[in-house]
N, C-alpha and C positions, 0 to 999 in steps of 0.2 A: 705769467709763468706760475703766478702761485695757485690762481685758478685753476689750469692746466692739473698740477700736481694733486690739488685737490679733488678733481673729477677722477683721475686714474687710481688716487685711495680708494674712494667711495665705490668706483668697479670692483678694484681687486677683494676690499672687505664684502662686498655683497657677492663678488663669487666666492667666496672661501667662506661666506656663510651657506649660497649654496650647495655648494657641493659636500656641505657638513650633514644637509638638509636628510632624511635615512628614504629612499628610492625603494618605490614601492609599486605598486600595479593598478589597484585600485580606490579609491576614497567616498565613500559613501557617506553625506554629511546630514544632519538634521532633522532626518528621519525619528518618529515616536518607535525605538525598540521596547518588540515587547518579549518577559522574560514566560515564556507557555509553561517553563514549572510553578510558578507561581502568580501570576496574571500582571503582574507590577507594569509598568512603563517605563521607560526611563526617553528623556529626551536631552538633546545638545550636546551629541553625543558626535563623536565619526569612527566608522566603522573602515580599519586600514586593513587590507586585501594585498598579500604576495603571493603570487602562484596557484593554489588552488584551496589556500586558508586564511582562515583569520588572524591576521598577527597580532593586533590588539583592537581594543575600544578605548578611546580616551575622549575628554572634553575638547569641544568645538574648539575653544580658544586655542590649544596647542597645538591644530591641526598643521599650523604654517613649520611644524618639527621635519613634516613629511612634503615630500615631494613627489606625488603621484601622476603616474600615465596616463590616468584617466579619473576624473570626478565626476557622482554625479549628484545633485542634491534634492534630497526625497525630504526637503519640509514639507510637511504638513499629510506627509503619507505614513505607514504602519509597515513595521521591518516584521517579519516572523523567519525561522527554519524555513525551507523548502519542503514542499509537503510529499509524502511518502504513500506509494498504492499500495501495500502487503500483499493481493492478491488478483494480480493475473495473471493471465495466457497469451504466448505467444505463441500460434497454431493454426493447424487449419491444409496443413500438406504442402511438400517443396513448390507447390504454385502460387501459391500465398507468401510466401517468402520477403517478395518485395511490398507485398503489402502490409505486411507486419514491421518490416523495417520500419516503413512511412510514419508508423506509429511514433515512432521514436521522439522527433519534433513533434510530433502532438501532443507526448505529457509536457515536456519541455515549454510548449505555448502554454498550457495550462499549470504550471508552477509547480509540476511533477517531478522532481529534482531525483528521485527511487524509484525504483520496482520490486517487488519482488515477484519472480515470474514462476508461477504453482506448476509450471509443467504440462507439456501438451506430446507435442509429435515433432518441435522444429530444435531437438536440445541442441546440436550441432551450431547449427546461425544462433543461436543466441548466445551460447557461452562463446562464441566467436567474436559475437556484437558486444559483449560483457568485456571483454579484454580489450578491446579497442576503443570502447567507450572510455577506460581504465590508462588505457596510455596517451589518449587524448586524438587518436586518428581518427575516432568515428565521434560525432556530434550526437547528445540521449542523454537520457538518465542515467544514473549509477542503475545498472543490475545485478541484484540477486538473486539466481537459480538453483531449483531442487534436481536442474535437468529431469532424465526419465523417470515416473516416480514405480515404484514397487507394487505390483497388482498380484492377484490370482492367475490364472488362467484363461486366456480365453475373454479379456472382458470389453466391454463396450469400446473400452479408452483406447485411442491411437498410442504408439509410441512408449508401451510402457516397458519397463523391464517384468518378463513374466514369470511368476514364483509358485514350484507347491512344495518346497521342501527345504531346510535347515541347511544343507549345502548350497542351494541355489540362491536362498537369502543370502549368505556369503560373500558367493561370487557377484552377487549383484551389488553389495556393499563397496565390494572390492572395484568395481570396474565405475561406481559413483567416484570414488576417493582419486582412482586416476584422473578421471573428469574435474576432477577440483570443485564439486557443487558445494555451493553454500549452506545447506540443508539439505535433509532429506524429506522426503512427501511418498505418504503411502494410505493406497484408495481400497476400498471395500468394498470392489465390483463382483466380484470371485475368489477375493484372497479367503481362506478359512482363517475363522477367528482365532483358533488358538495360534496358526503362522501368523497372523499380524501384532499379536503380543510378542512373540518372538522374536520377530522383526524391529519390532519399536526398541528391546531391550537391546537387541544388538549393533544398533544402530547407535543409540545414547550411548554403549561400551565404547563405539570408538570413536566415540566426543560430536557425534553429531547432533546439533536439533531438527526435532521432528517433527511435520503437523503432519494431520492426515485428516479423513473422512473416516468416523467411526463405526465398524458394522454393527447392526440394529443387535445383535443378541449379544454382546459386551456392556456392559454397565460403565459411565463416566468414575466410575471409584476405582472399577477394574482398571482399565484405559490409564489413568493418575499412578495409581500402583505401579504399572508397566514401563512409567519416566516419558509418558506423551507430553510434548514441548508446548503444542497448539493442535487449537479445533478450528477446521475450518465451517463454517458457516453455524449460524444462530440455532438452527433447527435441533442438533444432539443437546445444546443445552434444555432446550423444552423438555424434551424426555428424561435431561438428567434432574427435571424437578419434580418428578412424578411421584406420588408417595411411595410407590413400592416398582423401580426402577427394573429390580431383578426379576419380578416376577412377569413383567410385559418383556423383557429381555427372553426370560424363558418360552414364555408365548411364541415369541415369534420365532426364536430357535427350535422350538417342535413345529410349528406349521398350523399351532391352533389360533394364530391373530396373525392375519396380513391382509395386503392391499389398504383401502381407504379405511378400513376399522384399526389399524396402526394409530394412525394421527387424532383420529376422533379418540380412541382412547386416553392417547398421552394428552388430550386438551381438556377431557373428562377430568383424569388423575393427574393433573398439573397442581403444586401445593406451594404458597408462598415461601414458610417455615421449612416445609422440607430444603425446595430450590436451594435458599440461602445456606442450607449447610450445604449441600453438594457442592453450591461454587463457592465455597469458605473451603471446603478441602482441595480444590484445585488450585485455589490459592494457596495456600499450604504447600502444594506438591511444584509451585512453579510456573502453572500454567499459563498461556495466552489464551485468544479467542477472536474468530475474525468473522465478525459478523457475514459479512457482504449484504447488508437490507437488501440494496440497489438494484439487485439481479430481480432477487425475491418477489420483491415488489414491484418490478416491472413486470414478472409475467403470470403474479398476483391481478393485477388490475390491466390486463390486455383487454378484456371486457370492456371496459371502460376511456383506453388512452388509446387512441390512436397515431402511430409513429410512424405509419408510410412515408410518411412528409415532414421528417425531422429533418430542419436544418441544417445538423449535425452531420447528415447520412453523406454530406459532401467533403467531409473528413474521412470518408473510411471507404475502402477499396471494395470495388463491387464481388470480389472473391469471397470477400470475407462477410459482405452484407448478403452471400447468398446460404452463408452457413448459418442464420439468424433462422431461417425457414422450420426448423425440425422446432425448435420449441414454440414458435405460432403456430404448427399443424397441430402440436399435441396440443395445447391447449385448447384448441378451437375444437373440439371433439367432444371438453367438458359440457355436461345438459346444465341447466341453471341450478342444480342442488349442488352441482362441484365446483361451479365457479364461486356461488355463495360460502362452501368450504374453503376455497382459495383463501377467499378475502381475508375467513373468521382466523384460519391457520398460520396465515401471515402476520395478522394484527398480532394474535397470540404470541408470536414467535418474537416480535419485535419488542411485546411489552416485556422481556426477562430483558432488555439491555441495562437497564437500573438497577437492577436484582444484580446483576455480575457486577458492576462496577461498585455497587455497595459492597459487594461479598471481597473487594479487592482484586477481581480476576483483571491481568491487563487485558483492553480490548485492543485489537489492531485494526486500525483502515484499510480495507483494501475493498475492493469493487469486483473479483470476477468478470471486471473486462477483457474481452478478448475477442476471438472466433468463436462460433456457436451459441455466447450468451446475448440472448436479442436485446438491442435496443441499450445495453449494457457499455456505455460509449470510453473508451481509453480517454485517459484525458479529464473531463468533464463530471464523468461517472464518479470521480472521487470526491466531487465536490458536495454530488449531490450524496451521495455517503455520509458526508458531515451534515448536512442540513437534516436528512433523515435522523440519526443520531442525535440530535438535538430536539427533533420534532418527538421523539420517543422516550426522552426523558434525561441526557446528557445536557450539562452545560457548553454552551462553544468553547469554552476552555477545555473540560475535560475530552470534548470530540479532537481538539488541534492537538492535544497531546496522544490522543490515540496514536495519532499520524505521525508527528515529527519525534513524538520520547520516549513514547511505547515502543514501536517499531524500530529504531536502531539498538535500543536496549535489547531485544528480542533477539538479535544478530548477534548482538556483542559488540557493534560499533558506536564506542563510547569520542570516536572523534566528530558526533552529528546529536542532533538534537538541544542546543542554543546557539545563540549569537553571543558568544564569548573566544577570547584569544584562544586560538589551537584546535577551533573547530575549523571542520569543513567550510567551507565559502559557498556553498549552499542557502539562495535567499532567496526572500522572498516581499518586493516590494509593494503594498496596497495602499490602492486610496484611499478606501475605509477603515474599520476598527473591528476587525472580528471576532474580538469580544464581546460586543454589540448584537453584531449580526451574523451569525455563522456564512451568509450568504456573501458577508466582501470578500472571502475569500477567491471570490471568481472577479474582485473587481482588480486585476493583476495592471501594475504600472512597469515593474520590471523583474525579471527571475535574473538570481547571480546565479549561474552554474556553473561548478567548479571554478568560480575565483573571474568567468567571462560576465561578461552583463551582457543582457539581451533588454533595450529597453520594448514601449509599446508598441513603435513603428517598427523594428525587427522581429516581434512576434509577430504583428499583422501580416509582415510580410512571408514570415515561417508559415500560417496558416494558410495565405491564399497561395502559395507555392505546393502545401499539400490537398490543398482543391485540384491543383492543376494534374499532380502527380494520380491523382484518382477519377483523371476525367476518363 
């Protein structure tokens, strides 16, 4: 009997210890956290997970407080953020559609946990796929979109909102702000320069940020003055290091320097000293900067890489690998004095990424993957972003913070960018250290997204499900 009595204590006190236990979703145990604002590690740690945040970090030993749904235990692997693309595209015409979806699990297999999508022709499906990524019905990254971005008249780009006048910028403002975009984006195909200042100003009055594509006869001081948020791709910073910036600006605004003498010029008049003060004022004024090397330099060295037979190309929907086409045809037109400018112009372009980040500009990761940019792969494409970035002069620290601190800071979203209580649950589990080597970033053991774990064998099986979906 006494026995008896004593066995039914020992239950009741261990369930009423359990159920004191605090119920939780997930437990992440053992894993090397590493902090990307400051490179530190921390380990013996567990990372507790409710819903789609981090509710705290505490030591291994008091993990038994919690009683979680699910554990998994990442000894001897490397915790970081989920990493973030700044810049692609989702595009390519309502027949594309589903193949742009596909994408979705393909940043997700590759620890793409963001987007920010720069704007194409599909804004509809995407701010659609952005809300439902958001309420948890659709499986993806978190999205943010400029939807349609603000052009000229008339210009190359599918889908834009088209502008010549101070009213029209308005109403195109006005029918962005219904749309609920998270930024706005405005291109320099046909807009006149002085409506795209105008625009940028109007744009910032009503609390939006902005990047854009800066037209050739605007000067990077002008653009800063005007309250531009970000520059998309590396190339305007070259120019904005020129020693005498206005005066190739006015060149090309009268029509006395264009075509390939633009670029030879600005690589002729490229100035260290100057450089560094230009992007010390854009620092000053707030600025970002998204490189995209990735693009660059793929169809920099098309000469050279052969990608018919990327392994990769069975990730991506034959719709969308037929829009690759226009920038191989151009290219391949180059005689060998333009391809050997290719190369010089690129190199050049990529040597200013040290220069900005000395000068304090934030950079932002993003890749210009999409439709149209060949070989430029969703997914993967950001990785090799970072290893670029690093091969041109960034440390892997200072490259992972492009991606995961820069980037939400950029937004405004201060609930992303570490592994601390009250962020996002946004992770990112590695086997290696990449600190080390920019390049373990791709060696992925498991993505937390939104607060779900997907280990290895669910991502393998997300990627050969998107093989399938693209046969």
């Amino acid at each position: 009997m006494k026995r008896l009595f004593t066995t039914i204590l020992l239950l009741w006190t261990g369930s009423i210890a359990f159920a004191q236990r605090t119920q939780v979703d997930l437990m992440i145990t053992d894993g090397n956290i590493i902090d990307v604002k400051n490179g530190k590690v921390s380990s013996g740690k567990a990372i507790i997970i409710r819903n789609d945040s981090i509710l705290t970090i505490i030591d291994l030993k008091k993990a038994a407080r919690y009683n979680a749904r699910q554990q998994y235990n990442a000894a001897g692997k490397f915790i970081i953020p989920g990493l973030w693309d700044m810049h692609m595209h989702f595009g390519g015409g309502d027949s594309l559609i589903r193949e742009n979806k596909n994408l979705l699990p393909l940043f997700l297999a590759h620890g793409i946990t963001t987007v920010r999508d720069a704007s194409a022709d599909l804004s509809n499906s995407v701010l659609q796929w952005r809300d439902e990524i958001s309420k948890g019905t659709l499986q993806g990254p978190t999205i943010f979109t400029s939807g349609p971005k603000i052009e000229g008249y008339q210009s190359i780009w599918l889908g834009d909102i088209e502008v010549g006048t101070t009213e029209e910028v308005k109403l195109a403002l006005d029918s962005l702000q219904k749309l609920k975009v998270d930024f706005v984006k405005i291109t320099d195909n046909t807009l006149k320069p002085a409506l795209f200042l105008e625009a940028v100003k109007m744009a910032r009055a009503r609390g939006f940020k902005v990047s854009a594509h800066i037209p050739s006869s605007l000067t990077m001081n002008q653009v800063a003055d005007a309250g531009l948020s970000a520059v998309e791709h590396i190339g305007y910073a070259l120019k904005a290091g020129t020693k005498d910036e206005q005066q190739i600006s006015d060149e090309i605004s009268s029509g006395t320097l264009k075509g390939a003498a633009v670029n030879q010029k600005i690589i002729a008049d490229f100035d260290e000293a100057t450089a560094l003060k230009a992007y010390r004022n854009m620092t000053r004024h707030g600025m970002s900067l998204t490189p995209t090397l990735s693009i660059s330099r793929t169809i920099a060295y098309l000469d050279q890489d052969d990608h018919k037979n990327d392994p990769y190309l069975q990730y991506i929907g034959k719709g969308i690998r037929k829009t690759y086409i226009w920038r191989i045809e151009r290219a391949a037109k180059d005689n060998p004095a333009a391809i050997e400018f290719r190369h010089q112009l690129f190199e050049k372009s990529a040597s200013v990424l040290p220069l900005l980040q000395k000068a304090g500009v934030k950079i932002l990761a993003g890749t210009d993957a999409g439709y149209l940019n060949s070989f430029d792969y969703p997914g993967i494409g950001l990785h090799q972003e970072l290893e670029l970035f690093v091969k041109y002069g960034l440390t892997p620290l200072q490259a992972l913070q492009a991606s995961v601190i820069n980037s939400p800071e950029f937004l405004n979203q201060k609930n992303y960018g570490s592994i601390t209580a009250g962020k996002k649950a946004d992770i990112l589990v590695l086997d290696e250290n990449p600190l080390q080597h920019i390049s373990a970033t791709q060696k992925i053991n498991a993505v937390i997204a939104k607060g779900q774990i997907l280990d290895r064998k669910k991502l393998d099986r997300m990627l050969e499900d998107i093989k399938a979906m693209n046969q």
